[in-house]
C-alpha positions in Angstrom: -24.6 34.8 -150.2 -23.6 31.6 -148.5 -20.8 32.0 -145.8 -17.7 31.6 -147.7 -15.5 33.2 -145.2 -14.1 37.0 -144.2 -12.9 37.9 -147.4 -15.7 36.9 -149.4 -17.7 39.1 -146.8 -15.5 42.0 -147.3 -15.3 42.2 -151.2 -19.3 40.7 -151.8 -20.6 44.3 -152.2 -18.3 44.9 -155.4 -19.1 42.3 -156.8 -22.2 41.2 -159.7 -23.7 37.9 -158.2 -20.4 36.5 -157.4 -20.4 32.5 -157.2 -18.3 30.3 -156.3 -15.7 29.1 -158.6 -14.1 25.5 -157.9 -13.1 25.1 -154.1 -11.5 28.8 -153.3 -12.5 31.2 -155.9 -15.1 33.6 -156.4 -16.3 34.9 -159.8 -17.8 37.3 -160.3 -18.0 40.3 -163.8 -15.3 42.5 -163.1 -16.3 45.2 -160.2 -13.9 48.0 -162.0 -16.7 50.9 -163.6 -13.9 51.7 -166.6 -14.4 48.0 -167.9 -17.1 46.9 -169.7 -17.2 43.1 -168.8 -20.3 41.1 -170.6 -19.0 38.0 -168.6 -17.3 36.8 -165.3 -14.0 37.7 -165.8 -13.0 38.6 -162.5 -12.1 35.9 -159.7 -10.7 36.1 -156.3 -9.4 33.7 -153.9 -11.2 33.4 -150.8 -8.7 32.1 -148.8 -5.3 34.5 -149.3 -6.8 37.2 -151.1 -5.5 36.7 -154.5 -7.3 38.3 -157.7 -7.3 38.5 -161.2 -9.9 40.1 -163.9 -8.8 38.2 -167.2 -10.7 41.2 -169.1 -8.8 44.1 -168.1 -5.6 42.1 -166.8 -5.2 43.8 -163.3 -4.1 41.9 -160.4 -3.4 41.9 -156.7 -4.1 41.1 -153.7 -7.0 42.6 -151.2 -5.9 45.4 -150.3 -4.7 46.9 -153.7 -8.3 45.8 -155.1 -9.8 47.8 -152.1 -7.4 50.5 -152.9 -7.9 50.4 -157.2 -12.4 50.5 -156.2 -11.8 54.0 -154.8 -11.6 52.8 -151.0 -9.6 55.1 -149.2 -6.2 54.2 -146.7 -8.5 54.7 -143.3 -11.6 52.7 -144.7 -9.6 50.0 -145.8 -7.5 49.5 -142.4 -11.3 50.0 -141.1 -12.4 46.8 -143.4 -9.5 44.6 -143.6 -8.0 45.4 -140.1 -10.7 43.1 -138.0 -10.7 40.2 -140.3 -6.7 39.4 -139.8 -7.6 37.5 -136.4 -9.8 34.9 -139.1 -7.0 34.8 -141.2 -4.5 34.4 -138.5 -6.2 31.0 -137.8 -5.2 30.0 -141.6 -1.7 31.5 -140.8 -1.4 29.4 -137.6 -2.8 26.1 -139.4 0.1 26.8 -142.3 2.6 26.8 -139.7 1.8 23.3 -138.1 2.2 22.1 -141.5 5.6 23.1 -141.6 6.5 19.9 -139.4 6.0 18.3 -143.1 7.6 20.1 -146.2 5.3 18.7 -148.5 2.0 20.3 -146.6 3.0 23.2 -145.9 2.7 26.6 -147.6 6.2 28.2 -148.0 4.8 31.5 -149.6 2.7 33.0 -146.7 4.4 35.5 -144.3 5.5 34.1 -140.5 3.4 38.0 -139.7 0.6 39.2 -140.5 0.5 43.0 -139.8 -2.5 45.7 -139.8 -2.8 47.8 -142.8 -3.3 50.7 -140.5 0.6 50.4 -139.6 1.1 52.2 -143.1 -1.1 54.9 -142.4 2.3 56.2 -139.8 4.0 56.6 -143.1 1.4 58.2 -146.0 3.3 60.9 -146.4 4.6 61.7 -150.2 8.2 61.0 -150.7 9.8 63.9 -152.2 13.0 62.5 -152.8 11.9 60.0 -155.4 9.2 62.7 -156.8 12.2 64.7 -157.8 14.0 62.1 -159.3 11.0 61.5 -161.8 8.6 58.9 -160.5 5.1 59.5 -160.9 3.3 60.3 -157.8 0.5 58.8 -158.7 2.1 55.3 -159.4 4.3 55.9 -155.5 0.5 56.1 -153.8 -0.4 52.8 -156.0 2.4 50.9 -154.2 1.7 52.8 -151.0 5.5 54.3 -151.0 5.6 56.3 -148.0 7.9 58.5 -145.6 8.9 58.3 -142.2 9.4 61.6 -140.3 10.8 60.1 -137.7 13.8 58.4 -139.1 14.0 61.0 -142.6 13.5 57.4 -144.6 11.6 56.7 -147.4 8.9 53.2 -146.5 8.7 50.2 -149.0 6.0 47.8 -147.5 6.6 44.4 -147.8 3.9 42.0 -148.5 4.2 38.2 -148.6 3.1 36.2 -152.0 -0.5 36.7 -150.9 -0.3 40.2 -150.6 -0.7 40.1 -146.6 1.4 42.9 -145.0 4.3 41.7 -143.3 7.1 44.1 -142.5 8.2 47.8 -143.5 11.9 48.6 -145.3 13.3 52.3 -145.0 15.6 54.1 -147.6 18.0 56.5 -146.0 17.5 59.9 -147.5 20.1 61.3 -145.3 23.6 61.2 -147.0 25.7 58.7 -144.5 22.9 57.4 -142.8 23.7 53.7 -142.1 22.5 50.8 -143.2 20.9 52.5 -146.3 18.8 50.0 -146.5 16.4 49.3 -142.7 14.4 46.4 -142.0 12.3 47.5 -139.4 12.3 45.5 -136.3 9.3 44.6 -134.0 10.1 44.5 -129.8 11.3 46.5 -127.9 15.7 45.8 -127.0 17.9 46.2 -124.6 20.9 49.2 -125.7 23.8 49.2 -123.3 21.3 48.1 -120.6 18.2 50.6 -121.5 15.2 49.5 -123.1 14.7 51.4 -126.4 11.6 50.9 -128.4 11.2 48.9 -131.8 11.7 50.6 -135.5 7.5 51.0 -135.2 7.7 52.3 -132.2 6.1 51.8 -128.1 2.5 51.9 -129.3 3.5 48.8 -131.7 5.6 47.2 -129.4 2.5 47.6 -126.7 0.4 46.1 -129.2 2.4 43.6 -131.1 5.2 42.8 -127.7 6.5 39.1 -130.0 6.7 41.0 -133.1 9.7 40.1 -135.3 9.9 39.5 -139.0 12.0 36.9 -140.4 14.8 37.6 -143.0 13.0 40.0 -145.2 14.8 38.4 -148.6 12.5 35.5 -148.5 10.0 37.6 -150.3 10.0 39.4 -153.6 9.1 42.9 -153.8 5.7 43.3 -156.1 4.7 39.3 -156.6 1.7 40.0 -155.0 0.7 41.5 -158.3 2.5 39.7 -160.5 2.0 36.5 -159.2 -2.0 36.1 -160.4 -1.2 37.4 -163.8 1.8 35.1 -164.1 -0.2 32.3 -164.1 -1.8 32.6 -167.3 1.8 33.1 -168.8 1.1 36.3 -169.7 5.0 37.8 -169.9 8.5 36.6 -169.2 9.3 37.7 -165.5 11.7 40.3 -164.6 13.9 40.1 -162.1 15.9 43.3 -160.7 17.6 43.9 -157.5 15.6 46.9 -155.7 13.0 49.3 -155.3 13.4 51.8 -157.5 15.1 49.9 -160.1 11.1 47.7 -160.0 9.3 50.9 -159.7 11.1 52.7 -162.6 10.1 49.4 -164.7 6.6 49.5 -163.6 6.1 53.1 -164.2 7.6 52.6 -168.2 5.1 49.5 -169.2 6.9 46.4 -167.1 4.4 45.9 -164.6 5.9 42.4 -164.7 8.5 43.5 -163.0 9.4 41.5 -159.3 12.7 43.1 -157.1 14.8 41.0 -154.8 15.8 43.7 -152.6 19.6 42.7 -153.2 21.4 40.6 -155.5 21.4 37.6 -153.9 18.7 35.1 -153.8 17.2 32.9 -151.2 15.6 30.0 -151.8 12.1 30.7 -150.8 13.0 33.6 -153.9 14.0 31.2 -156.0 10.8 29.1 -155.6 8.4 31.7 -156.0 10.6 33.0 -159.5 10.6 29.4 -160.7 6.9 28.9 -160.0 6.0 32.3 -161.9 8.4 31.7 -165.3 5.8 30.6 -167.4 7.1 32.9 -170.5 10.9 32.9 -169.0 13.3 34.9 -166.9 14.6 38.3 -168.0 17.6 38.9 -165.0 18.2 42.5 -165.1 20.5 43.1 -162.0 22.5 46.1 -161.5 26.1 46.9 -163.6 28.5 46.7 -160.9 30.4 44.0 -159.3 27.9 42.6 -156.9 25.2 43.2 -159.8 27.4 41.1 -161.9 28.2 37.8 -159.8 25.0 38.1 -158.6 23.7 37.3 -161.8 26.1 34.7 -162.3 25.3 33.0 -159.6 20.7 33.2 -159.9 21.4 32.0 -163.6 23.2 28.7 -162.7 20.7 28.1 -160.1 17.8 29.5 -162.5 18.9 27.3 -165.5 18.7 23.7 -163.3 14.9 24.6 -163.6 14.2 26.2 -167.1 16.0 26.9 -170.2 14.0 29.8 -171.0 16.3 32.3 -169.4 18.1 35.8 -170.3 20.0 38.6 -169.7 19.5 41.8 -169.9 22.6 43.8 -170.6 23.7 46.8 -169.8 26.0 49.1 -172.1 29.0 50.2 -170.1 27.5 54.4 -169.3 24.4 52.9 -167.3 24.6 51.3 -163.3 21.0 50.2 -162.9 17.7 50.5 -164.4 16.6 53.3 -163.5 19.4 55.0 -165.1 17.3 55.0 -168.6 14.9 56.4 -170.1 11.6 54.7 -172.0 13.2 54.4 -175.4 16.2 53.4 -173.8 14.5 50.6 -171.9 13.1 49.2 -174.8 17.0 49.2 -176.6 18.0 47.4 -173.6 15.2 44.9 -173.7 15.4 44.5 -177.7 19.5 43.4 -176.9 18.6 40.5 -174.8 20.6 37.5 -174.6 20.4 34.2 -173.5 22.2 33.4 -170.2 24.4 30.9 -171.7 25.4 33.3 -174.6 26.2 36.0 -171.9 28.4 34.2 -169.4 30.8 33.5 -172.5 30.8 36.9 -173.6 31.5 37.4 -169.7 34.4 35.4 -169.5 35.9 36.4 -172.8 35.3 40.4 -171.5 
């Protein structure tokens, strides 16, 4: 096969006589054994990673396809790990760019981290395992633990699906902030040196490390994103984690979390760019939860018209509070935004 960069060179061996497809994409039949593709249904992008099979409707980026084609953690920080310096190069060309708005890529992460950083935290998360999600579904979106700091590990991933940062849940009741971005480089504490969130091996390896506000990406567009683009489903927004995983594991796998209820604006963009059926906003029922909503829909509705509300009866705080059936209620009772924020107002 003709030298159509690292990724191409990684994922060639899964695929049936890939060829290229316009500039960036490779075809290719679809490389999963449980679907029966008679065509090339199946197309990645060469350049960020990107993939879609328009058979079987899976999505992703590289490393969930190495992941779904039976690859385990080790060999895929094995593969993927010694290609990041080739895509680094990309990275760095993105970020001259940025000297001119109209050039430059504002999806793609300021850091590009090595898979095998996850491999610290594959342990099983108990805590959500009680509380009803599948485990099966928590290895999928590599959901992990961290001994160390009793927190339960939420990778984030930019719009391309590269790794760029780690987010830990407090398990611990009173552990402060509940919510940890993890920081790169080591700091100075009262005039000691303490090492990073990751660690001294990271900061030994990675001594510039620092990740840029973490709500300019959206939790899960990586796999949305691709499938998006054939307008496949409205988009559904919610504010965290396990409200986004609870959706995911009952059917909503279009499902994309902000990790808060505020949005930025490289947020916004990405939701705009992906709302080819519509918005669904299904924020949390509290206060913030509420003007949060408020607030996304005004700035939503200067860009489409196709936007709703999901509402919530006055017994449930989040999603995750419901079960399947009661899902679909909720989803069957949607409104539009406008029709909402009068009901609102009049409440």
């Amino acid at each position: 096969m003709k030298d159509y960069g690292p990724i191409a060179e990684l994922i060639a061996p899964y695929m049936d006589r890939p060829r290229l497809s316009g500039s960036r994409n490779l075809a290719s039949r679809c490389p999963f054994p449980d679907h029966d593709d008679h065509s090339p249904s199946f197309a990645i992008n060469i350049e960020n990673g990107l993939w879609k099979c328009h058979g079987c409707n899976r999505s992703g980026g590289l490393v969930t396809l190495l992941r779904e084609l039976g690859v385990s953690r080790r060999r895929v920080d094995q593969m993927v790990d010694p290609i990041l310096p080739r895509l680094e190069k990309h990275r760095r060309k993105e970020r001259r760019k940025r000297a001119n708005r109209f050039l430059r890529d504002p999806f793609l992460g300021d850091v590009i981290l090595p898979e095998s950083l996850l491999g610290v935290y594959d342990w099983k998360p108990n805590g959500l395992v009680d509380q009803g999600f599948e485990p099966k579904l928590l290895r999928e979106l590599e959901i992990g633990y961290d001994n160390n700091k009793d927190r339960i590990t939420f990778p984030i991933r930019d719009l391309y699906g590269n790794l760029v940062g780690v987010m830990g849940r407090a398990t611990v009741h009173g552990d402060k902030p509940r919510y940890l971005v993890y920081r790169g480089r080591r700091r100075n504490d009262e005039g000691k040196l303490v090492a990073s969130d990751y660690g001294p091996e990271f900061d030994e390896q990675f001594p510039t490390y620092k990740i840029e506000e973490s709500h300019k990406y959206l939790w899960n567009a990586h796999r949305v994103y691709p499938l998006m683009m054939s307008k496949a489903a409205p988009l559904i927004v919610v504010e965290g984690f396990k409200a986004c995983l609870w959706m995911i594991q009952h059917g909503y796998w279009n499902t994309v979390a902000l990790m808060g209820s505020g949005m930025s604006l490289e947020q916004h963009d990405m939701v705009v760019r992906m709302c080819g059926r519509g918005i669904w906003l299904f924020l949390d029922n509290d206060s913030s939860g509420i003007k949060g909503t408020k607030r996304i829909g005004k700035w939503l509705r200067r860009s489409t018209s196709d936007l709703w509300v999901l509402p919530h009866p006055e017994w449930a705080d989040q999603p995750d509070d419901y079960s399947g059936l009661g899902l679909k209620e909720v989803v069957s009772r949607k409104k539009r935004f406008g029709s909402w924020t009068r009901e609102m107002s009049l409440a």
